[in-house]
C-alpha positions in Angstrom: 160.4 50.3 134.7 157.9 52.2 133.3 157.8 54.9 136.2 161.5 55.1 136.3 161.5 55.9 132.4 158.2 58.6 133.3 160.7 60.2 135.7 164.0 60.5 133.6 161.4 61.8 131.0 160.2 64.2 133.8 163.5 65.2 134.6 165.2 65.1 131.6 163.1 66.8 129.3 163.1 70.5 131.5 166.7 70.1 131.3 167.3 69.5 127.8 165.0 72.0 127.1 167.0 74.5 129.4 170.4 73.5 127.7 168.9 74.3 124.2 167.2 77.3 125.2 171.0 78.9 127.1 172.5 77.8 123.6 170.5 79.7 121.2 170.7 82.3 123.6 174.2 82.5 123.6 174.4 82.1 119.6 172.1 85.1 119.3 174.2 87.3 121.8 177.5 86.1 119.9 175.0 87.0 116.1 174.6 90.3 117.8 177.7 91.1 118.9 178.7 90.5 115.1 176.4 92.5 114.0 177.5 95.3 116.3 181.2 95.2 115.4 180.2 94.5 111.5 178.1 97.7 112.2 181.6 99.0 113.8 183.7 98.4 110.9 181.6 99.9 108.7 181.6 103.1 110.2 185.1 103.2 110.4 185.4 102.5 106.5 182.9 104.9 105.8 185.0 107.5 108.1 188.5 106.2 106.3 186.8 107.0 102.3 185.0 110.3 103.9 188.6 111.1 105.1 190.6 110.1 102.0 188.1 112.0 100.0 188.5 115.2 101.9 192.7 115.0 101.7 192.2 115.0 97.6 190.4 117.7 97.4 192.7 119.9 99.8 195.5 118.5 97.8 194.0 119.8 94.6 193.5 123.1 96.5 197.1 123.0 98.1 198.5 122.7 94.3 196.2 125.1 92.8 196.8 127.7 95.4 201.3 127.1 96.0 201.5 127.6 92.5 199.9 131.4 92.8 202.0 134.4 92.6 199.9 136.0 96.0 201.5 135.0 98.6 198.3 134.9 100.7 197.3 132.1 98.7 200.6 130.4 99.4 200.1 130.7 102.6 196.7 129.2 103.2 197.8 126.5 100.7 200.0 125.8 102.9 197.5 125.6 106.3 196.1 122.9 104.4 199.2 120.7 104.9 197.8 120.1 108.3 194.7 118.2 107.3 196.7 116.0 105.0 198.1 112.6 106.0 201.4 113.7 108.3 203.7 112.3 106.0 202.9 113.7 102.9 202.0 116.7 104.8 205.9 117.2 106.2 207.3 116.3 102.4 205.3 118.8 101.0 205.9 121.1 103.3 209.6 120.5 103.2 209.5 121.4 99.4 208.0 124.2 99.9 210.6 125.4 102.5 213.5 124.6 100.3 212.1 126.2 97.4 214.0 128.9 95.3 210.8 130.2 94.8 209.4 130.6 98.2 209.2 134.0 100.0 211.0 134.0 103.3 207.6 134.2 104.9 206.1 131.4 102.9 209.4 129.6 103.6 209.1 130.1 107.5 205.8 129.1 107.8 206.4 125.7 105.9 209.3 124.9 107.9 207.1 125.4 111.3 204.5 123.3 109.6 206.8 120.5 109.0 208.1 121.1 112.7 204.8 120.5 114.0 203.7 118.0 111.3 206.7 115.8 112.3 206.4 116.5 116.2 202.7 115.9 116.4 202.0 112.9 112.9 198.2 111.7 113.5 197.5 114.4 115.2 197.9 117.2 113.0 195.1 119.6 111.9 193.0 117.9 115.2 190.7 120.7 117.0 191.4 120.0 120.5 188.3 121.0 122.5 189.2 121.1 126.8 186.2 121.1 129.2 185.3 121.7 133.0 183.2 122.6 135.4 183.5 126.6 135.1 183.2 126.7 138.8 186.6 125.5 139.6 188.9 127.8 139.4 191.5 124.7 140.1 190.6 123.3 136.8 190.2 126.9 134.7 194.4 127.3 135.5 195.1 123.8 134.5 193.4 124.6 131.1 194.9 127.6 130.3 198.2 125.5 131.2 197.5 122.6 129.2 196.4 124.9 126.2 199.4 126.8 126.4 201.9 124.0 126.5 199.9 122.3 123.7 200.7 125.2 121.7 203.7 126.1 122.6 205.1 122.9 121.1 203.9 124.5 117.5 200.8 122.1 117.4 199.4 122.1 113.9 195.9 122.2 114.9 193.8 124.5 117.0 193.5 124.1 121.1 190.0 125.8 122.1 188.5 126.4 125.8 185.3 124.7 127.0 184.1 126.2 130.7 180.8 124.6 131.2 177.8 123.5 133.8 178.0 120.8 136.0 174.3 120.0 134.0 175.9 120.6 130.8 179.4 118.2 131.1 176.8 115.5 132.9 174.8 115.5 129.4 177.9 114.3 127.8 178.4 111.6 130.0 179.7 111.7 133.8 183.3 111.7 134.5 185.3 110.0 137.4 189.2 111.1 136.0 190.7 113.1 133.3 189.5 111.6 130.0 190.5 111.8 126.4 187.4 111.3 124.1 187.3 109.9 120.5 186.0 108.2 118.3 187.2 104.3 118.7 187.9 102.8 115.1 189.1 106.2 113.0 190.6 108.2 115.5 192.9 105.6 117.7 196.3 106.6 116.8 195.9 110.1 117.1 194.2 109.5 120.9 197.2 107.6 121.4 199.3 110.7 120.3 197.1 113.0 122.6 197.7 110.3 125.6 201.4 110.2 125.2 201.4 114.1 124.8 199.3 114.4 127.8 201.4 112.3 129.9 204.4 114.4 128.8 203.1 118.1 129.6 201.0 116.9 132.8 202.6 114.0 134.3 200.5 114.9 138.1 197.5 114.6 135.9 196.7 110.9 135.0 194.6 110.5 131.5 192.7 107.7 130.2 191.0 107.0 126.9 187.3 107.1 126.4 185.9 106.3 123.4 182.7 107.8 121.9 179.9 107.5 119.5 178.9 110.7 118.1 180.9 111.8 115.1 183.1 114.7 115.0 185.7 114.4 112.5 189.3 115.7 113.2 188.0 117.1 117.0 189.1 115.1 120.1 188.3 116.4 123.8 190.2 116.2 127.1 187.8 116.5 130.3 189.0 117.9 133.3 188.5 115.9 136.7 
């Protein structure tokens, strides 16, 4: 008896220990995969109050600035719609446009604002950065195409050219397909809007999402495979 009991102690006790040592190793990965998306959510927060911060104090200017009689400072009061939430961006805008007041310049510019504001929501007042590989010639037309058709549609934002070196685009990351990069947790909705746009205006070129973790508020990219 007693050299069975030595033996299930022999063979027992590695086991048990195995089985406790796989569970606290698989409470710590589930502790740090908390942490991470605590960490996550955080960030995003933090990116939400910098956000709503920034839209109060363009308000303040857009008010200030409408209410001038120059209307050069109606008009960039006015720009400022685009960095607003989309909503209150298009009401304002709308006011503006039906306003006794308004020039017929200031007037015409509100209404294309609210025509891009509407068209666009999320993604309003974005800089849209394109990159890739300046040695394709291929891929140099099908920016210039995409750029165009992006602002042809009265994008409320700006739509800049990126050629670069094959060393330069690998630094940021390699890329297998055409790619839309943001920044997961405050910028989903308007990648979404870029993604739907993209399938719209290019439907021979597929996207997909990427998401990144460098911050650069209100800029999104599209990489060119």
């Amino acid at each position: 008896m007693k050299t069975l009991i030595d033996v299930l102690e022999k063979l027992l006790l590695p086991a048990a220990l195995g089985v406790l040592a796989w569970t606290a190793n698989q409470a710590s990965v589930r502790v740090s995969a908390s942490q991470l998306e605590l960490a996550k959510a955080q960030d995003a927060r933090q990116a939400r109050e910098s956000q709503s911060a920034a839209q109060l104090k363009y308000l303040e200017i857009f008010y200030r600035d409408i209410n001038s009689t120059d209307e050069r400072s109606q008009l960039f009061a006015l720009s400022l719609l685009t960095h607003l939430n989309p909503e209150l961006g298009s009401s304002l805008a709308d006011l503006v446009k039906t306003s006794p007041r308004s020039s017929k310049t200031v007037a015409d510019r509100a209404a294309s604002i609210k025509t891009g504001l509407d068209a666009f929501g999320s993604l309003s007042g974005f800089k849209i950065g394109i990159y890739w590989d300046q040695k394709n010639a291929t891929l140099a037309a099908a920016a210039r195409d995409i750029k165009g058709k992006i602002e042809g549609r009265n994008f409320p934002g700006v739509v800049q050219l990126y050629p670069r070196s094959q060393e330069f685009l690998l630094s940021l990351g390699a890329s297998e397909q055409n790619e839309i990069r943001f920044e997961a947790g405050s910028e989903d909705e308007a990648a979404d809007r870029l993604l739907a746009l993209m399938n719209e205006l290019t439907p021979d070129r597929r996207f997909v999402k990427r998401d990144v973790v460098n911050r650069t508020p209100k800029f999104m990219s599209l990489f060119l495979h």
